[in-house]
N, C-alpha and C positions, 0 to 999 in steps of 0.2 A: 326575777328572771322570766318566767312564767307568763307574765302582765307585759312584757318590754318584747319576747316574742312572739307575745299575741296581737300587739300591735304593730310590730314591723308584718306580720304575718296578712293583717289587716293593710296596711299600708300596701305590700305589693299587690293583693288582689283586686285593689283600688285601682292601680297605675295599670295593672294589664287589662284591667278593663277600660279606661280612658283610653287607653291604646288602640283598640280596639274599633273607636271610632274615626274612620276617613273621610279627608277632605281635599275635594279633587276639584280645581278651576276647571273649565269647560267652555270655552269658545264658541261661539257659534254665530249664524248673521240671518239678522233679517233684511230683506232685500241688500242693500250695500250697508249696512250698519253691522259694526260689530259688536256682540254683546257678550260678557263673561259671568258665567251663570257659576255656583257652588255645587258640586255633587256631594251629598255626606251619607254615609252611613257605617255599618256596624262590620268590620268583615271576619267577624267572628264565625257570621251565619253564611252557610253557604247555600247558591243556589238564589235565582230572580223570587224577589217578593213585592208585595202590592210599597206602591209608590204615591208620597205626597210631594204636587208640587209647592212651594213657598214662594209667595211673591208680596215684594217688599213695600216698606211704605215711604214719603214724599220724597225722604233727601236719598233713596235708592235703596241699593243691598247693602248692609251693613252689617255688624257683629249681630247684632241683633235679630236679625234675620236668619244666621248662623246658629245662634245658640238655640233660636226655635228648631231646627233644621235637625242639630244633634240631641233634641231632646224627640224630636220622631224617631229617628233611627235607636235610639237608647227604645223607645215599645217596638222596637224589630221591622220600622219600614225604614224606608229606603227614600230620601229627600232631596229636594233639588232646586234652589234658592235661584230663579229666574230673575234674568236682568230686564227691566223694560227699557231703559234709560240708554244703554251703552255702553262699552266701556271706558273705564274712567270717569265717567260722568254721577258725580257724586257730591252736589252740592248740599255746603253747610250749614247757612243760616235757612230761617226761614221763607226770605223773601226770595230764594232763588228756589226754596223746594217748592216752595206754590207757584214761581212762573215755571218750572220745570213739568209737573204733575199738571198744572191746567193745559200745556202743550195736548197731551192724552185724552183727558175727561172732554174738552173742545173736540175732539178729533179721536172720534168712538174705535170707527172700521180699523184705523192706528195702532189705536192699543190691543185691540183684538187680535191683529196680525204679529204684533211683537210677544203679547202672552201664550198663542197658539206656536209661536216659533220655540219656544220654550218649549211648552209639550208637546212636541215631537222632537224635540232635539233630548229630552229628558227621556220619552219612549226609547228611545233609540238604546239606552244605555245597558249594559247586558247584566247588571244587578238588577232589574227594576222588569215586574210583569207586567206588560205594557196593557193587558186587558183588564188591569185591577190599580188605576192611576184619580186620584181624588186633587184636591186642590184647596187651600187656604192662602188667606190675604189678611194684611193690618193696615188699616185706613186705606191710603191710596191703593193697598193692593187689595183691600176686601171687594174697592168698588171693581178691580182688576176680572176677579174669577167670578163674580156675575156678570160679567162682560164675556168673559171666557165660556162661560154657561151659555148666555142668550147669542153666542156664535155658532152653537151647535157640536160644540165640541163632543167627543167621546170620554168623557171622565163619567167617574161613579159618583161624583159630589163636589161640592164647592161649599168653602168656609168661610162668611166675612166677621171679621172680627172690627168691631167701629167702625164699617169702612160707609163711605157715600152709599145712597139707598136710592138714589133720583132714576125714574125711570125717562129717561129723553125718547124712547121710539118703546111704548107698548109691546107693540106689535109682535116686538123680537121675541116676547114672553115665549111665543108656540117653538121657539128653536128649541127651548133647553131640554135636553134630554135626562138629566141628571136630578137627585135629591140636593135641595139648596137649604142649609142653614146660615140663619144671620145671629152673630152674637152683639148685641148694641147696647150701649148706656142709655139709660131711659131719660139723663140727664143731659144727654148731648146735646149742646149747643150749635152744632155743624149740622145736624141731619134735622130740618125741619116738621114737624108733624105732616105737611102735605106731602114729603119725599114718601115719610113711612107708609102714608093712605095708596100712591101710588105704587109703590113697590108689592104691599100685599094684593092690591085689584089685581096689577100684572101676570103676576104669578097665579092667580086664585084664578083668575080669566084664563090662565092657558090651560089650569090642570096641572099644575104641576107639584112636585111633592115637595112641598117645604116648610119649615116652621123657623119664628122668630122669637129671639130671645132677650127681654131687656132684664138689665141687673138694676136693682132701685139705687138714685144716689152717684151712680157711675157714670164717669162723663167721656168726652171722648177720650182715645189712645189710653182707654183703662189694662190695658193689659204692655204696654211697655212699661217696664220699669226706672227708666232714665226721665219718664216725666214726673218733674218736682211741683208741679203746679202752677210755673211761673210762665208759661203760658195760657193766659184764662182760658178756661171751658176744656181743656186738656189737663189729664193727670192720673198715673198708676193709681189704680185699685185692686187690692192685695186680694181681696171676697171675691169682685167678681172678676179677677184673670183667674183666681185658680176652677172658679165654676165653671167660666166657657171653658176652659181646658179638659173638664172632665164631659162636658157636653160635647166638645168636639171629639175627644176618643168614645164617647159612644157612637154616635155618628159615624165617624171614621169604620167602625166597626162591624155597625149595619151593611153600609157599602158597600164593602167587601167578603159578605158572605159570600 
């Protein structure tokens, strides 16, 4: 008896705590587009706390996106899974999420305008301290928040997880205000060694604070789990998703002191 309500016991502090985490659509428009962004967090905790935004990779916002999203709010921030794409706009296969995502990476100032519309529609929100707001990306969205960076945004960080490393306009390096961390498989077949040579001169030429992180062995979209391998040169790595994860909460951390 003892064992049966130590585990019903268990069990509801389980569910009131999954409870506990909210997920709220969010609407918003860049120029005439509309986009539907995730707001998630903990409303256990009362009172504005520092804020990640989440921006997604090729075929959009997805679950996936989502469960990163509730696993920030679960370390007590407060997250917000930005649309770039639109809404509804959520292509399945592959060959429409690369014509989808090359639309963006062709057309920089673009994508900068729809991930900035994000955060400020994400500032806006009265859980979130709008002066303690950082940013991570998964492939298409890692290249997103150094995009986001090199627009001069006001965030305390930016995270890319695999994402593209190509610097197209140097230049932009002196915008970034922000500490920039890159989480990359050393193995990736997408990010070319000249992207990476470019990407550290960039940054290194502007001054600015950042460091880059490769996992040996790791290839790209190593930290989603729904990649089975059966696309070459992409595929989950169980080592290094859980290490960029712990390098990103430190990070994350710094940031926001």
């Amino acid at each position: 008896m003892k064992t049966l309500l130590s585990i019903a016991l268990a069990s509801l502090c389980a569910n009131v705590l999954q409870a506990a985490i909210k997920t709220e659509t969010v609407e918003y428009k860049q120029g005439d587009t509309t986009l539907a962004g995730e707001l998630v967090y903990d409303d256990a905790i009362k009172g504005a706390r520092p804020g990640v935004l989440v921006v997604h990779q090729w075929k959009g916002l997805t679950g996936y996106e989502k469960k990163r999203a509730a696993m920030l709010a679960e370390l007590g921030y407060v997250a917000f899974c930005a649309d770039i794409y639109g809404k509804g706009v959520r292509p399945t296969s592959p060959q429409d999420a690369g014509a989808e995502a090359g639309k963006y990476k062709k057309n920089r100032p673009l994508l900068r305008e729809r991930v900035n519309a994000g955060l400020e529609t994400f500032r806006k929100q009265k859980v979130v301290d709008p002066k303690h707001i950082a940013a991570i990306g998964y492939c298409f969205g890692g290249t997103t928040v150094i995009e986001l960076a090199r627009s001069g945004a006001d965030v305390a960080g930016v995270v890319s997880f695999h994402g593209g490393l190509d610097s197209p306009t140097p230049a932009d390096g002196k915008n970034i205000k922000c500490k920039v961390l890159a989480c990359h498989g050393a193995d990736d077949p997408f990010v070319p060694a000249k992207d990476l040579e470019a990407f550290e001169s960039e940054l290194r030429d502007a001054g600015v604070d950042w460091r880059l992180v490769k996992y040996g062995g790791a290839v790209h979209s190593f930290t989603d789990w729904g990649m089975d391998g059966s696309m070459k040169g992409a595929k989950y790595d169980e080592k290094a998703d859980k290490r960029s994860w712990v390098e990103m909460k430190a990070f994350l951390t710094e940031c926001f002191r």
